[in-house]
C-alpha positions in Angstrom: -9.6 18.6 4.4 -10.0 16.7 1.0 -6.5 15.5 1.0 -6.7 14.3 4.7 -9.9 12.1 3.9 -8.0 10.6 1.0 -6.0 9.3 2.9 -8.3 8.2 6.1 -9.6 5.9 3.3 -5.8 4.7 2.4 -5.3 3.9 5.4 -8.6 2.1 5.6 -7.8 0.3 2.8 -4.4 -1.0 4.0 -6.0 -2.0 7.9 -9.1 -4.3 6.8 -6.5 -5.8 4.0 -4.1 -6.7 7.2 -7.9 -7.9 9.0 -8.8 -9.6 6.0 -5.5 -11.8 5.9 -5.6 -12.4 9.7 -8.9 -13.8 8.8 -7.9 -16.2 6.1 -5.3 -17.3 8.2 -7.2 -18.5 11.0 -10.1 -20.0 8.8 -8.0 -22.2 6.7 -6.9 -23.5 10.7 -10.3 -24.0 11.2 -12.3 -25.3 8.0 -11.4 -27.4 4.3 -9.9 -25.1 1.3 -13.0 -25.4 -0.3 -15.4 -24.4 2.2 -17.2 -21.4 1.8 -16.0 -18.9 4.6 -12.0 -19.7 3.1 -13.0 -18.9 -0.4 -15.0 -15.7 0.9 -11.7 -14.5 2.7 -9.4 -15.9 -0.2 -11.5 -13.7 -2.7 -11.1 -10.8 0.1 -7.6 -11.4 0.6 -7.3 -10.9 -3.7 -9.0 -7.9 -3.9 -7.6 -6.1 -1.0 -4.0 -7.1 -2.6 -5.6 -6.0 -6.0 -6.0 -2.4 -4.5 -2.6 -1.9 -2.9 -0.6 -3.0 -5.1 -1.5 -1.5 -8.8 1.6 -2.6 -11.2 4.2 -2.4 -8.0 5.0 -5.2 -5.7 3.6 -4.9 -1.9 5.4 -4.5 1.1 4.6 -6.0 4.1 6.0 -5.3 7.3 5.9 -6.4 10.8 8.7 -5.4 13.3 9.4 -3.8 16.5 5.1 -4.1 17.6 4.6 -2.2 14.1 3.0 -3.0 11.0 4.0 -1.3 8.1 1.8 -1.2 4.3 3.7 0.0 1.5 6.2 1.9 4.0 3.3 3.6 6.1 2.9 2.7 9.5 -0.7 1.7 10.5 -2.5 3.0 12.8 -5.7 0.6 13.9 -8.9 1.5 14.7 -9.9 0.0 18.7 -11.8 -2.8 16.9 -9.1 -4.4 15.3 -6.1 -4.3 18.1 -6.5 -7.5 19.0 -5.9 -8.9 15.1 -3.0 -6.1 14.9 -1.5 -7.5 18.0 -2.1 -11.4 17.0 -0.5 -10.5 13.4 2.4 -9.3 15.1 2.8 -12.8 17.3 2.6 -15.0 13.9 5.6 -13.5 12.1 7.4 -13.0 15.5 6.9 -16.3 16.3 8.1 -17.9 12.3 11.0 -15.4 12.4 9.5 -13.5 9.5 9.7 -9.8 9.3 8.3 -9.2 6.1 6.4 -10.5 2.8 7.0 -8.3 -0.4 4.5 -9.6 -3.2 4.9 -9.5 -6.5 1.9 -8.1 -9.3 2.2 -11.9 -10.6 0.1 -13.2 -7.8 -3.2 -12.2 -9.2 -2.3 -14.6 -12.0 -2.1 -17.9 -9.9 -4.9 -19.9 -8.7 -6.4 -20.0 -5.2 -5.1 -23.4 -4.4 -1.4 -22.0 -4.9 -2.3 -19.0 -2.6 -3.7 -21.5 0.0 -0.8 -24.2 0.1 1.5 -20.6 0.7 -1.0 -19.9 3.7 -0.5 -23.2 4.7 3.5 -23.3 5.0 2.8 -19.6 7.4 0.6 -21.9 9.7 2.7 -25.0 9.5 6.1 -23.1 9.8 5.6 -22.7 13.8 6.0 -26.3 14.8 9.6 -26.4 13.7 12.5 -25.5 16.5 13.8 -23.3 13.4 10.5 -21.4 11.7 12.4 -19.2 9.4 15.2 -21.8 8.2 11.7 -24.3 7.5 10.0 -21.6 6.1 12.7 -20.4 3.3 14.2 -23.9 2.8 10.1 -24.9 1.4 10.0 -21.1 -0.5 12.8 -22.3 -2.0 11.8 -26.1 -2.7 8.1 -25.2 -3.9 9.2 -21.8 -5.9 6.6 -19.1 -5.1 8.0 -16.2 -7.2 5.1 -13.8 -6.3 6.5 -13.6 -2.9 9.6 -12.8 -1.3 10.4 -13.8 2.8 12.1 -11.2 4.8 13.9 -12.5 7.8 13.5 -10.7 11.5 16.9 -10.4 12.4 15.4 -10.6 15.7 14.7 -14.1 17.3 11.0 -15.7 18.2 10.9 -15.7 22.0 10.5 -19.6 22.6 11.0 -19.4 26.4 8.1 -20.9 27.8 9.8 -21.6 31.5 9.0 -18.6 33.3 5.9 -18.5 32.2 4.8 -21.8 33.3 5.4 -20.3 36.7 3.8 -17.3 35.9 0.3 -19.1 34.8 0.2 -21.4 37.4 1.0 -18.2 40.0 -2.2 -16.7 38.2 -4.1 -19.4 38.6 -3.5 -20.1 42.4 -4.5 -16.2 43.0 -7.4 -16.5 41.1 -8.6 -19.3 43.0 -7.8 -18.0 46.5 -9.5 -14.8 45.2 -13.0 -16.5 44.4 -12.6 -18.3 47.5 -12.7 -15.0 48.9 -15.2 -13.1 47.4 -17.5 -16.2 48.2 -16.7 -16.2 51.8 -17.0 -12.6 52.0 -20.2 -12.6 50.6 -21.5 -15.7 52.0 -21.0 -13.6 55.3 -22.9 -11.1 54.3 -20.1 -8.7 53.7 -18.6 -6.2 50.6 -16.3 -7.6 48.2 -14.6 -6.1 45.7 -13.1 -7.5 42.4 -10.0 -5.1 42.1 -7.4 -7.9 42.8 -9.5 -10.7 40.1 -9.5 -8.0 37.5 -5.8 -7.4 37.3 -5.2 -11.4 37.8 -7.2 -11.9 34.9 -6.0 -9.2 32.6 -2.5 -11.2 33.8 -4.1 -14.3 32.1 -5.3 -12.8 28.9 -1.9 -11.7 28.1 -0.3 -15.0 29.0 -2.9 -16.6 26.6 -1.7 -14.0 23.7 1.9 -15.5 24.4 1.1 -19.1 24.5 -2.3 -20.9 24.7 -0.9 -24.2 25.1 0.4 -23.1 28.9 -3.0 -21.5 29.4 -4.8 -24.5 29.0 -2.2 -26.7 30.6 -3.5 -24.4 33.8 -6.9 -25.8 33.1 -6.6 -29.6 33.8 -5.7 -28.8 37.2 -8.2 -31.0 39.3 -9.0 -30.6 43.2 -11.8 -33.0 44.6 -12.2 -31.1 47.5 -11.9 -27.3 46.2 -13.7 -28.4 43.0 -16.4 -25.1 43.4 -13.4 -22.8 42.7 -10.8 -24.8 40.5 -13.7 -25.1 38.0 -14.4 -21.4 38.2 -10.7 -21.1 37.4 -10.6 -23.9 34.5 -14.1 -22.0 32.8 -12.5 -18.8 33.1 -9.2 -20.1 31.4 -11.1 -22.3 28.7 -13.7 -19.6 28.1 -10.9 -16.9 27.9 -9.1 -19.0 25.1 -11.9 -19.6 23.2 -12.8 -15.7 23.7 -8.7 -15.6 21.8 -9.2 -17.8 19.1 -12.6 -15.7 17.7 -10.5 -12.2 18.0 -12.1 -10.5 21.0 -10.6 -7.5 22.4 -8.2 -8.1 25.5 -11.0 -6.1 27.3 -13.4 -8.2 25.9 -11.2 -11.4 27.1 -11.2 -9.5 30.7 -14.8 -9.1 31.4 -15.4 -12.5 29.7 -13.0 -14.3 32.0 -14.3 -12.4 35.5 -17.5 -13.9 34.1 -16.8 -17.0 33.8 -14.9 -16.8 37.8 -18.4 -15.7 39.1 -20.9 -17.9 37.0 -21.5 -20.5 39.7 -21.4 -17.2 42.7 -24.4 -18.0 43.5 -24.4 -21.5 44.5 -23.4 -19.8 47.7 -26.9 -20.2 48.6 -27.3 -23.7 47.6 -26.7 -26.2 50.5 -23.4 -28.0 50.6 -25.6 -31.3 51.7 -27.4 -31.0 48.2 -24.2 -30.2 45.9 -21.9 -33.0 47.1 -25.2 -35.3 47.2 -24.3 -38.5 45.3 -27.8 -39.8 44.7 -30.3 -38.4 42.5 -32.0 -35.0 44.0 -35.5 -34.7 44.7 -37.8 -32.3 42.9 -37.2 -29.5 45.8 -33.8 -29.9 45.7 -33.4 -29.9 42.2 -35.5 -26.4 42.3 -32.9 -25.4 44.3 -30.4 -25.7 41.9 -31.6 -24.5 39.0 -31.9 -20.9 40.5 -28.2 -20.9 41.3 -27.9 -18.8 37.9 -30.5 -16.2 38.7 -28.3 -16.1 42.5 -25.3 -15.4 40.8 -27.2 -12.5 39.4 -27.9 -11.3 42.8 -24.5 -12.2 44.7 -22.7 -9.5 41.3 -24.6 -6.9 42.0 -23.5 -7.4 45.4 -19.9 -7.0 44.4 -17.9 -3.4 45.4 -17.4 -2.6 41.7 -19.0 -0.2 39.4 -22.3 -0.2 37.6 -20.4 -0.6 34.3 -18.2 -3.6 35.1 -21.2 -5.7 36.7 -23.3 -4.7 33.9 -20.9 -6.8 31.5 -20.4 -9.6 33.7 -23.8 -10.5 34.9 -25.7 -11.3 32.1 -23.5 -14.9 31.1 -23.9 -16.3 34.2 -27.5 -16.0 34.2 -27.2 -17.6 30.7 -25.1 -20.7 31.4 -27.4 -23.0 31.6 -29.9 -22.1 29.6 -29.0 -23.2 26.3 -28.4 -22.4 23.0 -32.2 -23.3 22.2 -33.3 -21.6 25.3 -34.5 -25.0 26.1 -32.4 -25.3 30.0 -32.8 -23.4 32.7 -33.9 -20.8 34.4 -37.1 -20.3 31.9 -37.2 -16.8 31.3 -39.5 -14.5 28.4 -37.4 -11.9 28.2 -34.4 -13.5 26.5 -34.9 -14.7 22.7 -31.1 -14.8 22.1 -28.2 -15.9 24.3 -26.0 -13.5 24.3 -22.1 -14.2 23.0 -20.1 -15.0 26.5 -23.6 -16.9 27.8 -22.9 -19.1 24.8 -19.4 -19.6 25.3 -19.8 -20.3 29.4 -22.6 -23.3 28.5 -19.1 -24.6 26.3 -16.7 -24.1 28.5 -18.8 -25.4 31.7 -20.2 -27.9 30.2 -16.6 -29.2 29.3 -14.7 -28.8 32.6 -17.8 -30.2 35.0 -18.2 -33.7 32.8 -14.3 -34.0 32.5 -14.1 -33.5 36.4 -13.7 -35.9 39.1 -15.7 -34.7 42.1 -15.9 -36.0 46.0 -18.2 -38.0 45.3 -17.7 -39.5 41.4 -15.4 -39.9 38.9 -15.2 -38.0 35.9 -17.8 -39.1 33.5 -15.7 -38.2 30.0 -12.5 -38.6 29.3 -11.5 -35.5 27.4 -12.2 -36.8 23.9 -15.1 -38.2 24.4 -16.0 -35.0 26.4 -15.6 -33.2 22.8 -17.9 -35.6 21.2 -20.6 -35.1 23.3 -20.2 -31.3 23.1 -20.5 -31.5 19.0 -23.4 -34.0 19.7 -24.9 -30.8 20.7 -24.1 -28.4 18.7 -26.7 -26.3 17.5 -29.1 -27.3 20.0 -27.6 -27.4 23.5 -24.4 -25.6 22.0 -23.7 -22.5 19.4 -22.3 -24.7 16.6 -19.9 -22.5 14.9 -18.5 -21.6 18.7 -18.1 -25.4 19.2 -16.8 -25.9 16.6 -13.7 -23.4 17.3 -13.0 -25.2 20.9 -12.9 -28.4 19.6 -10.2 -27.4 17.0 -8.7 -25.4 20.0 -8.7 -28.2 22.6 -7.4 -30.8 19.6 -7.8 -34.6 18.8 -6.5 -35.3 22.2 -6.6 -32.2 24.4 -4.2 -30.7 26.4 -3.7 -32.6 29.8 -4.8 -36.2 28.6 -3.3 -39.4 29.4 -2.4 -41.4 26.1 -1.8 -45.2 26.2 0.8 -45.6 23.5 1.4 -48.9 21.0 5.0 -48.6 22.6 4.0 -49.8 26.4 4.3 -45.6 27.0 2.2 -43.9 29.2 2.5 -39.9 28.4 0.2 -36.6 29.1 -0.8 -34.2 25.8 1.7 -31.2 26.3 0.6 -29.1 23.7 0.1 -29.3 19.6 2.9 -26.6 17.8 0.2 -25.7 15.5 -2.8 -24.8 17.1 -4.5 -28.0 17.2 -7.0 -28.7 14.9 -6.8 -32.5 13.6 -2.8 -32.7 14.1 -1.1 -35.1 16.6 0.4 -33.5 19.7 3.3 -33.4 21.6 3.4 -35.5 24.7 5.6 -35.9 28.3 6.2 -38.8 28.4 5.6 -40.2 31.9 8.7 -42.6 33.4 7.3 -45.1 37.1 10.2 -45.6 39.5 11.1 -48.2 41.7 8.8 -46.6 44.6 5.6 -46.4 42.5 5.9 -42.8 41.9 6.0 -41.4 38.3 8.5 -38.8 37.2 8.6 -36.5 34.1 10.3 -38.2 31.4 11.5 -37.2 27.4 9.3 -35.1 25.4 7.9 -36.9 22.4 6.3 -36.0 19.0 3.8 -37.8 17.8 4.1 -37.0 14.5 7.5 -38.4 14.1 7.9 -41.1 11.7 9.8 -43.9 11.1 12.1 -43.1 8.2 12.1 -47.0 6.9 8.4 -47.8 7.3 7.1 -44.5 6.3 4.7 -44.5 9.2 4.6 -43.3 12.6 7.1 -44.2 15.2 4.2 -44.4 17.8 0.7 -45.0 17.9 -2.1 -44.0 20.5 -3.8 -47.0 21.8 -6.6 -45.7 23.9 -6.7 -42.1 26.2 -7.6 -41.4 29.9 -8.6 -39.2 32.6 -5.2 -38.6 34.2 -6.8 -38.4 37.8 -7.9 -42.0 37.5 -4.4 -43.2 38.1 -3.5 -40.0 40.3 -1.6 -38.7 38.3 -2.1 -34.3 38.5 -1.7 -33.3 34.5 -1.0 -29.8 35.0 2.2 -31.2 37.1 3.9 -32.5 34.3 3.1 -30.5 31.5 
């Protein structure tokens, strides 16, 4: 019995060091070395190391969906199988299999440690992650750590699922369409067919983000009700991945975020495609649409369980961080986690839409700005925070005006965002006034001679202003 709880606590030991570097990993993505929440995970990351490996090196190893400390398989606690699973996609992804470190890294400095962490994150960018990767271990001479090489190679094939994600997304709109006719009419609908369409999504998100969000920019004047439900579901789902919840967790959050406008069902359509300023009646109107959405879930054909976790965010969305929106309620203090990330995610998509009757008010940059404007009052800062560096400088989707006389659409950002420069599609007219997809571009290429970049972005755009459909392109 003793010798069986010794080792529970081994294996402990060797799980929250693996959640501990997954941790470090994704705040030095997020925040400057010297910020506080880095040096609390790099002083984690040092003692977890300290306890494993004693005057021995320590093995790390991730292959064939295992992760292996010292030799011993782990076996995760439910918690922490989302971080076990995302660990596994960065060293797939860099072609790494392994680290073995050395007992001489608890005599370097944090900076050293950091600028290794850095060249992990970076390493994904590059066509070849593992020849980068051991060409700058080489250069830079880190001795306290070996590189193992996966002899298998990082699945890069994003082709199929590009179709895949854009499949999803189709379903999932014809499937709100239909759960708000059905219940618009009165009658039973159930949420079988959304649930497996979304658990679909969240997968496709593990596998690549960029594709997800490319999904999101899809724009459709007159279905704009349910292609925002889809592009809040997709955004909120995202951000949902990049703070570690659970893939159940990224379920129920993105069914959510499909059904947090439900209940403008019993709004009229004369008073939501009404271009000129409502009325103080008609206004009422619309702020009970959450507390309807309330009523139109529990309406659903599903169990008590699953509307339980998908009501209460939708009745939040609008209400604020600072509880200062709409509806006013006393029996909510705090909003809870999804509510907070639906006003994000909402907020986003509805002032970076083009609907019947405008255009869009924000171009996606400027759509970021305004949500950090807020942050902390109208938004949860740290959680804004996380979908600005998510969504980039220039998110996924927008048109850039390039210092070459380009035109192209932001494709994606091979490391995760943050404040890098993208990759963009570049966008070729023909002689018939249509536009076709042209080269894909980096624009962090440079120009060998002047030591600066090849191109430079001019000014950025809402893609639908010139008719142009991002999510066709990219």
């Amino acid at each position: 019995m003793n010798s069986q709880i010794a080792k529970d606590r081994i294996t402990e030991v060797e799980e929250n060091f693996i959640v501990v570097f997954y941790r470090l990993i994704q705040s030095i993505k997020l925040y400057q070395h010297n910020s506080q929440i880095v040096k609390e995970y790099t002083a984690q990351f040092i003692a977890g190391l300290k306890k494993l490996i004693g005057d021995e090196e320590c093995t790390l190893l991730f292959s064939k969906g295992l992760i292996c400390v010292q030799g011993e398989k782990l076996t995760f606690r439910r918690e922490n199988l989302a971080v076990f699973q995302r660990m596994l996609s960065i060293f797939e992804d860099r072609g790494l299999e392994g680290l073995i470190f050395h007992p001489g890294i608890m005599d370097i400095s944090s900076d050293e440690l950091l600028a290794f962490f850095n060249l992990l994150i970076e390493a994904e960018k590059y066509d070849n992650p593992w020849e980068w990767l051991e060409q700058q271990h080489k250069t830079r001479k880190y001795p306290w750590v070996d590189l193992k090489q996966s002899l298998e190679k990082p699945k890069r094939e994003t082709g199929d699922l590009r179709n895949k994600t854009r499949t999803a997304y189709w379903q999932a709109n014809a499937s709100v369409k239909e759960v708000t006719q059905k219940l618009s009419l009165n009658n039973k609908a159930g949420v079988r067919k959304i649930k497996r369409i979304m658990q679909n999504m969240v997968e496709y998100a593990f596998v690549d983000e960029s594709i997800l969000l490319g999904a999101s920019t899809i724009r459709e004047h007159d279905d704009y009700t349910y292609t925002h439900s889809v592009n809040v579901a997709i955004l909120s789902l995202c951000l949902g991945n990049r703070i570690g919840l659970s893939r159940n967790a990224l379920t129920y959050l993105s069914i959510c975020a499909l059904f947090h406008d439900l209940g403008k069902i019993e709004v009229s359509q004369e008073i939501l495609n009404k271009s000129t300023r409502l009325n103080h009646e008609e206004w009422e109107e619309i702020r009970n649409h959450p507390l309807s959405s309330v009523r139109q879930i529990l309406m659903l054909r599903a169990s008590h369980a699953l509307k339980s976790r998908i009501m209460l965010a939708p009745f939040e969305h609008h209400l604020g961080y600072d509880l200062s929106g709409y509806p006013k309620t006393q029996f909510i203090n705090t909003v809870s986690l999804f509510g907070r990330i639906l006003q994000i995610t909402d907020v986003y998509d509805a002032i970076t839409s083009p609907r019947a009757y405008h255009k869009a008010t924000y171009s996606p940059p400027e759509a970021l700005k305004h949500l950090m404007a807020g942050a902390g009052k109208e938004f949860d800062f740290t959680l804004t925070k996380v979908f600005v560096s998510m969504m980039g400088r220039y998110p996924v989707g927008t048109l850039l005006q390039l210092d070459t006389g380009e035109l192209g659409l932001v494709m994606d950002y091979p490391d995760n965002g943050g404040n890098s420069l993208p990759r963009v599609v570049l966008l070729v007219e023909e002689n018939d006034g249509t536009v076709k997809r042209g080269e894909v571009i980096d624009l962090t290429e440079k120009d060998a001679e002047k030591d600066s970049y090849k191109r430079r972005v001019l000014g950025c755009f809402q893609p639908e202003v010139y008719g142009i459909q991002a999510a066709d392109f990219i």
